[in-house]
PANUMAR-379825 format. One record per residue (C-alpha): x, y, z. Coordinates in steps of 0.1 Angstrom, whole numbers, plus 5000, padded with zeros to 4 digits. Each point is the difference from the previous one (the first is absolute). Layout:
BEGIN
XYZ/...
***
This chain:
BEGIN
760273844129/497549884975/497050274991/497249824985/496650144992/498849805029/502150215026/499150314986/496149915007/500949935037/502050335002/497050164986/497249845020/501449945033/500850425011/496150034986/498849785024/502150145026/498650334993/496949855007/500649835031/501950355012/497050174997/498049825027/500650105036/498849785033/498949975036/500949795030/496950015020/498349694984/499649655005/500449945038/501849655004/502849814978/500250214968/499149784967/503250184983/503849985011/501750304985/503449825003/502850244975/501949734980/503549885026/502950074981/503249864998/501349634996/498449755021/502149895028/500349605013/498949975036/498950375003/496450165014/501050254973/498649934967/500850124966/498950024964/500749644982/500750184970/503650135018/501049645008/501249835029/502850145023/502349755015/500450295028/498549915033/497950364999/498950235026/499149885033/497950285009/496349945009/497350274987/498149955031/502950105022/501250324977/496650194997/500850355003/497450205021/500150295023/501750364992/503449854982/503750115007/499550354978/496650154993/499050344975/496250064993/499149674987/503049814992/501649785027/502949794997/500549705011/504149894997/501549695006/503249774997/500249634992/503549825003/500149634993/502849695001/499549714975/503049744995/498949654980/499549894966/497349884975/501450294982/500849964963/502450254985/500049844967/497649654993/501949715021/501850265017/498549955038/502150245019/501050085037/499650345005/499450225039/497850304984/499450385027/497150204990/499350335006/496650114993/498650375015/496550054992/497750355005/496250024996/498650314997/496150035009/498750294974/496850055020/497449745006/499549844965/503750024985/503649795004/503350014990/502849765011/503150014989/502949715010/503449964984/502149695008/503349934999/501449614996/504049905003/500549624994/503649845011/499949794972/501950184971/497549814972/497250235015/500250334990/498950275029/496550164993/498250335005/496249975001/497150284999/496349925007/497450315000/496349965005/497450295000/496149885012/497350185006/496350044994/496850195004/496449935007/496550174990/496949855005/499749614988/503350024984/503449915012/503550084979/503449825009/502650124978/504049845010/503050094975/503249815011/503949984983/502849735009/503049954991/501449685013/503149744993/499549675015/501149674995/496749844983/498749625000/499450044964/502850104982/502849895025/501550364999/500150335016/497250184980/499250395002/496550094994/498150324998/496449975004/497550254998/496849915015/496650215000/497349865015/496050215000/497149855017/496450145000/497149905017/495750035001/498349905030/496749954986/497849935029/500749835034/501049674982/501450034965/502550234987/502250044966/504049955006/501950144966/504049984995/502450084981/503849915001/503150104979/502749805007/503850064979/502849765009/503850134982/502549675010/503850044994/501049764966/496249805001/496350054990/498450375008/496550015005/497150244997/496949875016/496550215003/497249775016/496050085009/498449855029/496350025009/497649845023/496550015012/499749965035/497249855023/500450025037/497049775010/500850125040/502750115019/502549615001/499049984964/501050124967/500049884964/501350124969/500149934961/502750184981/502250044965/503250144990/501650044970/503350094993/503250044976/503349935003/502150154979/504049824995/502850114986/501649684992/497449764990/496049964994/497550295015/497549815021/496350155001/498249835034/496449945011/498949895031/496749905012/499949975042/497749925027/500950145038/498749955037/501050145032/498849845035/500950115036/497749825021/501150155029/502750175016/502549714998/499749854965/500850224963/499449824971/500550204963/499749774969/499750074960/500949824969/499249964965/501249934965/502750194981/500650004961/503250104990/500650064961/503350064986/500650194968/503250114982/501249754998/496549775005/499649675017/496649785011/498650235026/501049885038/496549955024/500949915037/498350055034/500550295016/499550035043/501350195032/498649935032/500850055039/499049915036/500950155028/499149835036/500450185034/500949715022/500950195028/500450365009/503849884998/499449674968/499150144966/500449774971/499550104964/499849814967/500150074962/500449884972/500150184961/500049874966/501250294972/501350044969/502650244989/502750104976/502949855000/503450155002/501249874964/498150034967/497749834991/498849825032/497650045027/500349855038/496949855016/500750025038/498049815030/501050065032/498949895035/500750175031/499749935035/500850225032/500050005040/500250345027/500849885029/500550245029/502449915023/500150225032/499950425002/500950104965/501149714985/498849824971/501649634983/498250024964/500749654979/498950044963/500349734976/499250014956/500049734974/500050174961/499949814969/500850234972/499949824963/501750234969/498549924972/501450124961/497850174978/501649844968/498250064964/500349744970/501650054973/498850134964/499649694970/501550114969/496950164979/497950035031/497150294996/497950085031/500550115038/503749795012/499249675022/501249965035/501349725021/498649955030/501150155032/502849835015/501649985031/504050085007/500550055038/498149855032/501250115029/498449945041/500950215024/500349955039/500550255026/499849975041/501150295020/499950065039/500450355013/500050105039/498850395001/499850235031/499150384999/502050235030/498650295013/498150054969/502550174980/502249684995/498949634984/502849764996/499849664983/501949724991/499149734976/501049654983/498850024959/500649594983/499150004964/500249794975/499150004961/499949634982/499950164964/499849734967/502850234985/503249885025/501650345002/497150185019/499649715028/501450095028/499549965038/500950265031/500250145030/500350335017/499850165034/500050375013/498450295015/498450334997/500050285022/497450314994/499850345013/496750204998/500750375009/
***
């Protein structure tokens, strides 16, 4: 790990501004209607194709299929299975059946493999304001070129209010081993994620949204990464169905193979719900990404993440979204900038059961960080090259899944995943299919 004087600033800075941030309580009885701030903790672990369950880019892309659990249908309320004072706990049990492939072991390697999952969960309510949730998972692959994993996710939330101010606070730790997109090999990553979110409400129509994010990936034989970001905005709710928002982050990420990257990004943001049907959340901007040891031509792209939700139906809901980011890459010295567009349908069928479809098309270009070399007697800062692209690859994903829930207690599912990655590099493309099902048990 490199320790540059840059780092050490960050280090310093960053737990200052966190003591600041700490120090300001919050409220909840304020703005009556949508709220011009989202205090959404940061997902972790690797994004998954075809899943409702999303994940940080910066952990990569899972061939897996991912959970088939909808957060809508496992909302824990009421007294939970075990109760003292303030904590209540929550247990369940999720056992799931996968058997396909678009699974590389090694690059070119697309495997057959059946894969059983074993994944108990317990929440634990600490009160009114506090989380914990705890969920180890267990994964045994047939295939001998997959090894058999042992995962551990932990995520502590909570907050507090006080007048005009609001304070979100969510500290989460994985460690997962999955077959990733990226490298074309089972990876394990630990990732620590810390994610604190304050906010003003001013007056009835403008508040003050301030955030702060500390993100650390550790990935088995590639890149580590250290990431500390700042995110602010100045809301304007100009009535109830209407919000706008102007906002900037900065950010570092720190490498340990390969250039540090400082970030700035400059972002506009509006939310509209006209009624009770249609939710519409937009924001986008301008990021500049420098690179330093070693340097290249900083990298200035379009930045933008938006979503629409529809209500067809009481039993149709469509959804669409689309993203545009850029992150870290896996290997030294290069950075992924990765669009992605998503589409969705929730149908219900009859009683408690639900056909979802959900479809996604992701382009995903690598490009090298590469410097120029030195001329003999050269005096002055070194040149660089350009940046230069190494890897393309687009990414599709359709998957159908029929879910019913049974007396509450018991969802089942069962779902068809086809994915295929078309990669300029011939040892990542690859093209699959895979079927299963889930069963889940909430005590």
């Amino acid at each position: 790990m490199k320790n540059t004087s840059s780092s050490r600033l960050w280090w310093l800075v960053l737990p200052s501004l966190w003591v600041c941030h700490i120090s300001v309580v919050a409220q909840s009885n304020i703005f009556q209607g949508p709220l011009p701030y989202n205090f959404q903790s940061q997902p972790v672990g690797p994004t998954t194709p075809g899943s409702a369950q999303s994940g940080t880019p910066y952990m990569g892309t899972s061939g897996l299929a991912g959970s088939l659990r909808n957060p809508e249908d496992y909302f824990s309320t009421g007294p939970g299975l075990v109760q003292w004072g303030p904590f209540r706990v929550y247990p369940q049990i999720t056992y799931s059946f996968t058997y396909g492939n678009g699974l590389e072991a090694l690059p070119g390697l697309n495997s057959y493999t059946a894969i059983n999952r074993v994944t108990p969960d317990v929440l634990i309510k600490m009160g009114d304001y506090w989380t914990l949730d705890y969920s180890p998972e267990w994964a045994f692959y047939s295939n001998p070129v997959f090894r058999d994993t042992t995962d551990q996710r932990v995520v502590l939330k909570g907050g507090t209010t006080y007048g005009d101010w609001t304070l979100n606070l969510s500290q989460s730790y994985i460690d997962t081993t999955q077959p990733l997109v990226e490298t074309g090999t089972q990876v394990e990553q630990v990732a620590y994620v810390t994610a604190l979110n304050a906010a003003w409400q001013m007056n009835g129509h403008v508040s003050l949204q301030l955030g702060l994010n500390q993100n650390f990936r550790f990935a088995q034989a590639f890149s580590d990464l250290h990431e500390w970001t700042t995110s602010d905005w100045l809301n304007y709710q100009f009535e109830r169905q209407l919000g706008a928002a102007i906002g900037v982050t900065a950010g570092y990420d720190e490498l340990s193979l390969g250039s540090d990257m400082p970030f700035e990004e400059v972002l506009a943001r509006m939310n509209f719900q006209p009624g009770t049907k249609l939710v519409l959340s937009v924001n986008g901007g301008v990021e500049d990404r420098q690179f330093i040891h070693p340097s290249a031509p900083a990298l200035v792209a379009p930045v933008f993440d938006a979503t629409a939700q529809y209500q067809v139906s009481e039993g149709t809901a469509l959804t669409l979204s689309g993203s545009r980011t850029v992150v870290p890459s896996f290997y030294g010295n290069e950075v992924n900038i990765v669009t992605s567009v998503n589409a969705g349908v929730r149908q219900h069928i009859v009683g408690k059961m639900y056909l979802s479809i959900n479809g996604s098309y992701v382009v995903e270009p690598y490009t090298s960080i590469v410097p120029g070399p030195l001329p003999a007697n050269y005096f002055g800062p070194p040149p660089t090259t350009t940046l230069v692209q190494t890897r393309n690859d687009t990414r599709t994903n359709v998957r159908v899944t029929l879910s019913t829930v049974f007396r509450t207690h018991l969802t089942a599912s069962i779902f068809y995943l086809y994915s295929d990655n078309n990669s300029s590099q011939s040892e990542f493309t690859y093209s699959g299919n895979q079927v299963g099902f889930q069963l889940n048990y909430k005590f």
